[in-house]
C-alpha positions, 0 to 999 in steps of 0.5 A: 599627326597631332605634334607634327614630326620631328623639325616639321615646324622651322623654328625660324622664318628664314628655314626653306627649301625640303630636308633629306635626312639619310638619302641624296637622291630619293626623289619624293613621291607625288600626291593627289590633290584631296579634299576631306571631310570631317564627316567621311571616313575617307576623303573624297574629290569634290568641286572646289567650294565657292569662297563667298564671304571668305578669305584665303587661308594665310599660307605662310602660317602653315609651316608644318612640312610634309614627308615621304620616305622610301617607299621600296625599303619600307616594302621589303622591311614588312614584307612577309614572304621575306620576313617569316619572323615577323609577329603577325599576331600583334599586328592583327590585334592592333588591326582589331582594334583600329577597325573597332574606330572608337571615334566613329561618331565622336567628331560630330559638331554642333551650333555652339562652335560657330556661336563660340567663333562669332564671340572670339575677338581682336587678337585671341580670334587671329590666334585660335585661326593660326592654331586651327591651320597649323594643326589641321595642316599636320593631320593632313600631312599625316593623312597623306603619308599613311594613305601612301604607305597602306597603298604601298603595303597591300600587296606585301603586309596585308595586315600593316597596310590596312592598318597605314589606310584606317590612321589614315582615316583617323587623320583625315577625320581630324584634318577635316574636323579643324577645317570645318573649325576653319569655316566658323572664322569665316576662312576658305576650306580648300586643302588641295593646294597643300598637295601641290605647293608644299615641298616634301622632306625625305626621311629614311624608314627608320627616321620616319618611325622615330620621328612618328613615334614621338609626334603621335604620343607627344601629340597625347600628352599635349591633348590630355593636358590641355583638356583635363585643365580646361575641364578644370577651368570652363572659363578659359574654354572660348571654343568647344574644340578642346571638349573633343580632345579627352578621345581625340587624343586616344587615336594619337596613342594608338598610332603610336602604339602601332610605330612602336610594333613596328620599331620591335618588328625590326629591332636592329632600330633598337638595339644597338649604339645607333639605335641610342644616338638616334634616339636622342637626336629625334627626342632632342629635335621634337621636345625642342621644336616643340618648345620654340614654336610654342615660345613664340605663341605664348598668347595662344597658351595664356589665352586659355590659361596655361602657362606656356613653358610650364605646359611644355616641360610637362608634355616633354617630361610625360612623352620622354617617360612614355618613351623610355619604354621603347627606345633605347636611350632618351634626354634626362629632361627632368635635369633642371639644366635641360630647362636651362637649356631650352630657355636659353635656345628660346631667348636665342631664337627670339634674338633671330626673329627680330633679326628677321624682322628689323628693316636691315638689308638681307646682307646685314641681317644674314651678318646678325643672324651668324653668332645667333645661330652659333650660340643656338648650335652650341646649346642644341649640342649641349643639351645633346651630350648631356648624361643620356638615360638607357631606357629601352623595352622590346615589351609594348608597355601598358600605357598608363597616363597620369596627373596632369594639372 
């Protein structure tokens, strides 16, 4: 998953501990550990690679969270011998299409990356690394969930589980190509430890469409953005990484095509007040995450030449319009006080890491944090209650990206 779902990403250094959203008792699944390559359609167990010559991965740098949800409900949604009405047909076509794997020899590196990584230096180098970890932590991430979900549905929806199993070759490639991205800045390449020492946030099937959905198509707007002003502007490329993200970015847009067939196969997530209210919140909480974290890595933004909240209005503006067409309420985002909104939450949240980081003890500085977070609820509700758009289509529009920079 390229964006990450939705409040993957704490957007303070204080957040911990798992998040349940719709259960106080599902207990989340466990996982295997994996290794993947980005050259293999499907990882593999290897031995753990000799660190010679390089460093551990700075774990506390891979925040993006990791998620299960329940698995049994999400059987009995799909499941066909229960579910007659289900519409198999499109189903099948979205099959095809992932088995045709348009990016089967797409991820194929060369020397100019590890050329590039050598002439990286000072703080651009810790930046492009921190951006290597934390995306490649939420492919794998994605890889896990859809791996599980295609194991759970092979018996009950043949058709959808083989379809969890091929995104999750999709996002295991990715994974594996940003580590082996890892490797040109000299970094251990070991994942398995994520399988075991992260906590998993538990969200219910429909969360986990809403949430997905939006990762995967703000994941999109994100990729084509940034490769189509890079292609603009060759001196601000630094690593050739960028140049695979014109393709890369069409698996995150199949995936969510897919969550969007899913979410019309059971149109009770859509098609009622709920369904609006729910909307709102997962936008809310994906575009504000999104632009919080990326507040707080400008450097990385400006290194290649964007600027970073003008990138981020245009991602939040191109996934809401692409979004409209399936749920049934979305943010007015093109509101100039939803903008307003968003800056005022960053400079709050600014306020709270400094907070954090000051040498006050942890009394004194829980007493500081108090009215930051007061002031950054009162805005998230704000922005929440504003005029919503009705937007909503049972119809899988055509998707059609446009301008960009």
């Amino acid at each position: 998953m390229a964006a990450e779902m939705a409040l993957l990403k704490p957007i303070t250094k204080f957040s911990s501990g798992a998040t349940r959203i719709g259960s106080s008792n599902h207990r989340p699944s466990r996982f295997s550990a994996v290794k993947i390559s980005s050259t293999t359609t499907t990882p593999q167990p290897t031995a753990p690679i000799k660190k010679i010559q390089k460093k551990e991965i700075n774990e506390p740098l891979l925040t993006p969270r990791f998620y299960t949800t329940d698995f049994d409900e999400m059987e009995q949604l799909f499941n066909t011998e229960i579910n007659r009405n289900l519409n198999m047909g499109e189903f099948e076509a979205l099959l095809q299409e992932f088995k045709t794997d348009f990016n089967q020899t797409h991820f194929v590196r060369n020397k100019e990356f590890k050329e590039a990584a050598d002439k990286i230096q000072g703080p651009l180098r810790q930046i492009f690394v921190e951006f290597l970890e934390r995306s490649c932590t939420a492919e794998f991430s994605g890889f896990l969930l859809y791996k599980e979900l295609g194991r759970r549905f092979k018996k009950t929806n043949p058709v959808v589980a083989e379809i969890f199993s091929l995104m999750s070759r999709d996002e295991a490639r990715h994974a594996g190509f940003l580590n082996k991205g890892l490797s040109d800045f000299n970094l251990a390449r070991d994942l398995g430890f994520l399988t075991k020492a992260r906590k998993y946030t538990f969200f219910k099937p429909k969360f986990i469409f809403y949430a997905t959905y939006l990762s995967e198509k703000i994941g999109y707007w994100r990729y084509i953005t940034i490769y189509r002003h890079l292609k603009e502007n060759p001196e601000c490329q630094h690593y050739p990484i960028f140049k695979y993200f014109e393709n890369w970015c069409q698996d995150e847009n199949r995936h969510g095509d897919f969550f969007s067939a899913l979410m019309k196969a059971q149109p009770q997530f859509l098609n009622d007040w709920k369904a609006k209210l729910w909307s709102r919140f997962f936008c809310l909480s994906v575009y504000v995450t999104m632009y919080l974290n990326d507040c707080q890595r400008r450097a990385f933004y400006e290194g290649i030449g964007l600027d970073t909240k003008e990138f981020d209005m245009h991602v939040i503006i191109e996934t809401n319009r692409t979004t409209a067409r399936i749920f049934p309420a979305v943010l007015d985002v093109e509101n100039p006080e939803f903008k307003r909104k968003l800056d005022r939450m960053a400079d709050i949240n600014t306020e709270i890491l400094a907070v954090g980081e000051s040498e006050d003890i942890p009394l004194v500085k829980n007493l500081k944090r108090v009215p930051l977070i007061a002031a950054l609820v009162s805005e998230l509700l704000a922005a929440y209650l504003m005029k919503p758009i009705e937007s909503g289509s049972v119809d899988l529009a055509e998707f059609e990206p446009h301008l960009v920079y």
